[in-house]
C-alpha positions as a printed NumPy array, in Angstrom:
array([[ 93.743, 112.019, 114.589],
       [ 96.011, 114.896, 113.607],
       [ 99.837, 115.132, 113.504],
       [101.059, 117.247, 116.173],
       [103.814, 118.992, 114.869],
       [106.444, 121.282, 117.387],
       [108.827, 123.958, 115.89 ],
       [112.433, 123.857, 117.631],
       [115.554, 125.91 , 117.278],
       [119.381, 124.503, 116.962],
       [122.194, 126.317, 118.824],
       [125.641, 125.294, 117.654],
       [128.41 , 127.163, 119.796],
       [132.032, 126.858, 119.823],
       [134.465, 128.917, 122.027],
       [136.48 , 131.311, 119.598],
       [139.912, 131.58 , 120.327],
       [139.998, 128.84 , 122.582],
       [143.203, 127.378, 121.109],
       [145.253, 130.929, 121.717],
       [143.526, 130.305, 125.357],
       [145.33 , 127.329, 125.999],
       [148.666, 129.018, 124.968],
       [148.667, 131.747, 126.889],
       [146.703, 130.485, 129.626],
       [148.333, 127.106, 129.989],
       [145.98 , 123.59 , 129.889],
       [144.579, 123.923, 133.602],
       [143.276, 127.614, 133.852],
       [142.181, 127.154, 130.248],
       [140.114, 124.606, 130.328],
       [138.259, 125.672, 134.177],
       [137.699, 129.042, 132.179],
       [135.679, 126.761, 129.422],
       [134.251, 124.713, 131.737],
       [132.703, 127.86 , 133.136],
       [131.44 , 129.256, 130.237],
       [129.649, 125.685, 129.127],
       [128.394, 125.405, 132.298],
       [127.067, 128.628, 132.082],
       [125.19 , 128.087, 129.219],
       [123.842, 124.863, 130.375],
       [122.341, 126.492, 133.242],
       [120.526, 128.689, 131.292],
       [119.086, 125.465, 129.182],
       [116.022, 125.183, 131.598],
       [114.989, 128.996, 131.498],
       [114.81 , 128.387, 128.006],
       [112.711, 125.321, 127.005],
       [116.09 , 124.129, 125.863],
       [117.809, 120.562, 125.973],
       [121.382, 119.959, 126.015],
       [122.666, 117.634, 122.867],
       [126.282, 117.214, 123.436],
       [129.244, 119.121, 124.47 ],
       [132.944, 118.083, 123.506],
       [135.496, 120.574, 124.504],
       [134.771, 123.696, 123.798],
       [131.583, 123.049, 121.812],
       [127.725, 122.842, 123.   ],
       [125.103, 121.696, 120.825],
       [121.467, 121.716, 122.077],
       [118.001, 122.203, 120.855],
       [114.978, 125.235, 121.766],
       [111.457, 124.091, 121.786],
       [109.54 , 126.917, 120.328],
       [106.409, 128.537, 121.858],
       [103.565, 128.356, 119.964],
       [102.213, 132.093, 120.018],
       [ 98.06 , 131.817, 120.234]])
């Protein structure tokens, strides 16, 4: 029996500036404007052989499962 072995990618993101959003923004449009963006990266999780990890705040951490090319 042989050792199947899959090849996956990490994406780390983090919302730059997101701080400086809050202040000039205030706490409630802020944070619907980074729920929006981490929502729209989830939702592009499944067109992408990806799974979602975690998010906190203004972070998303999930992982790619490669292709294998023939």
């Amino acid at each position: 029996m042989s050792a199947q072995t899959n090849k996956i990618a990490i994406l780390f993101a983090d919302i730059c500036g997101s701080t400086a959003l809050y202040e000039k923004l205030g706490d409630l449009l802020a944070r619907q404007l980074i729920a929006r963006c981490i929502s729209i990266m989830k939702g592009t999780l499944s067109t992408h052989n990806g799974t979602l990890i975690k998010t906190i705040g203004d972070e998303i951490l999930c992982t790619f499962l490669l292709r294998k090319l023939p």
